[in-house]
Structure formats: C-alpha cells, structure tokens
N, C-alpha and C positions, 0 to 999 in steps of 0.2 A: 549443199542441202543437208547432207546428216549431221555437218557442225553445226547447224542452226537447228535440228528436232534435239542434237544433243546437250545443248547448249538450255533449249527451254524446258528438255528434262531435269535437268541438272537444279534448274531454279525452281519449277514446280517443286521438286525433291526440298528444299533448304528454306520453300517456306511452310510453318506452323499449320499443322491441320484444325479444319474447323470441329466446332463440337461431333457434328452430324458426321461429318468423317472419322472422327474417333471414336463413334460410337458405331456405324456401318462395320467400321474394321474389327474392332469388339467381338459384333455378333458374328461375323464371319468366323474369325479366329474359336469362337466358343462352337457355332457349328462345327467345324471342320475336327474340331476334340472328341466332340461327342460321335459324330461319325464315324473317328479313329478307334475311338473306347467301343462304342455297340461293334463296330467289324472284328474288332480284337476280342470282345466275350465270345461273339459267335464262331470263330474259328475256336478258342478255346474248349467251349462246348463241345463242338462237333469233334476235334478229338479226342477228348476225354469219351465222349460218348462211343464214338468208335473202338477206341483203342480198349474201354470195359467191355465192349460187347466179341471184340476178339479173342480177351483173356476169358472171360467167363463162357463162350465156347468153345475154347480149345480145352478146358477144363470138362466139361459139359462129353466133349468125345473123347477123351482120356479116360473118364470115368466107365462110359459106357464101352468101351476100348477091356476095362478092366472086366466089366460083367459079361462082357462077352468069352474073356481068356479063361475065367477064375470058374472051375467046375462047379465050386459049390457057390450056389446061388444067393443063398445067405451070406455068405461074410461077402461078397461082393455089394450087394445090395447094401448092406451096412452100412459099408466104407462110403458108398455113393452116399447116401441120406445124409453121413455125414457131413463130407466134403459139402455138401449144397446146403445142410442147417448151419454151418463155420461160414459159408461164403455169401448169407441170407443178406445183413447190409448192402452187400454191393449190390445184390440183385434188385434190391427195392432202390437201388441208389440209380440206376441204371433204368429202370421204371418210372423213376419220375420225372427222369432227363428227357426221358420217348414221350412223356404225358407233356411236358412244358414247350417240345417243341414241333 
C-alpha cells in the first residue's frame, strides 16, 4: 500500500503544474514573506523600543542618583538638563515608537 500512495506521489510530483496552481503557490509563497517581514519589524520594534527605554532610564536614575549625592543643587541640576537636552532625539525617538504602536 505505501508503494502504491508513493509511487502516485512520485508522478503527481513530475507532472507540470497548471496555471492556477502556479499561481495558488505564488500567493502562498508571497503571503508567508510578508508575514515573515511584518513578524520580523515587529520583533525589531519592540526591542528597539525596549532596550531605548532601558537605557534612557537607567540614565534618567543615574542622573537623579547624582542630584541626590551632589550637595550643590545647581551644578547637579545642570549636569541633568544637560544630559537630557544631548539625549533629546532619542527621547522624541522613543516617543513616536510608544505613539505608532
């Protein structure tokens, strides 16, 4: 019995597909791309999005780490306004990733 299902696989297999079957397969193939590509942004995304919102709070408590140690209020404050006016791209970069998704 299986040399006879494998035998009619064999010939299904070796004959030429019809149009309609070249084209079902097509679309399959082109879905299953597309579903690879949107799952692969999406994973992309989300760590990207992640891994900026870790660094920009780990910064974010370092900073405030330092205005907490640094007696003088001013030159701590400073340093912070700084740090966070240098690191402003990411921050809006990281904001529109939270907004698109």
């Amino acid at each position: 019995m299986l040399k006879i299902v494998t035998t009619e696989v064999l010939k299904s297999h070796s004959q030429p597909l019809s149009n309609e079957e070249l084209y079902e397969l097509t679309q399959q193939l082109t879905e299953q791309r597309k579903e690879d590509e949107d799952e692969e942004d999406l994973g992309t995304k989300a760590i990207q999005t992640r891994n900026l919102t870790d660094i920009l709070s780990a910064i974010d408590m370092t900073t405030e780490k330092l205005c907490d140690i640094d007696p003088e209020w001013e030159s701590s404050s400073t340093v912070k306004r700084s740090i966070r006016a240098m690191l402003h791209p990411y921050y809006e970069i990281l904001q529109e990733k939270k907004e698109k998704s």
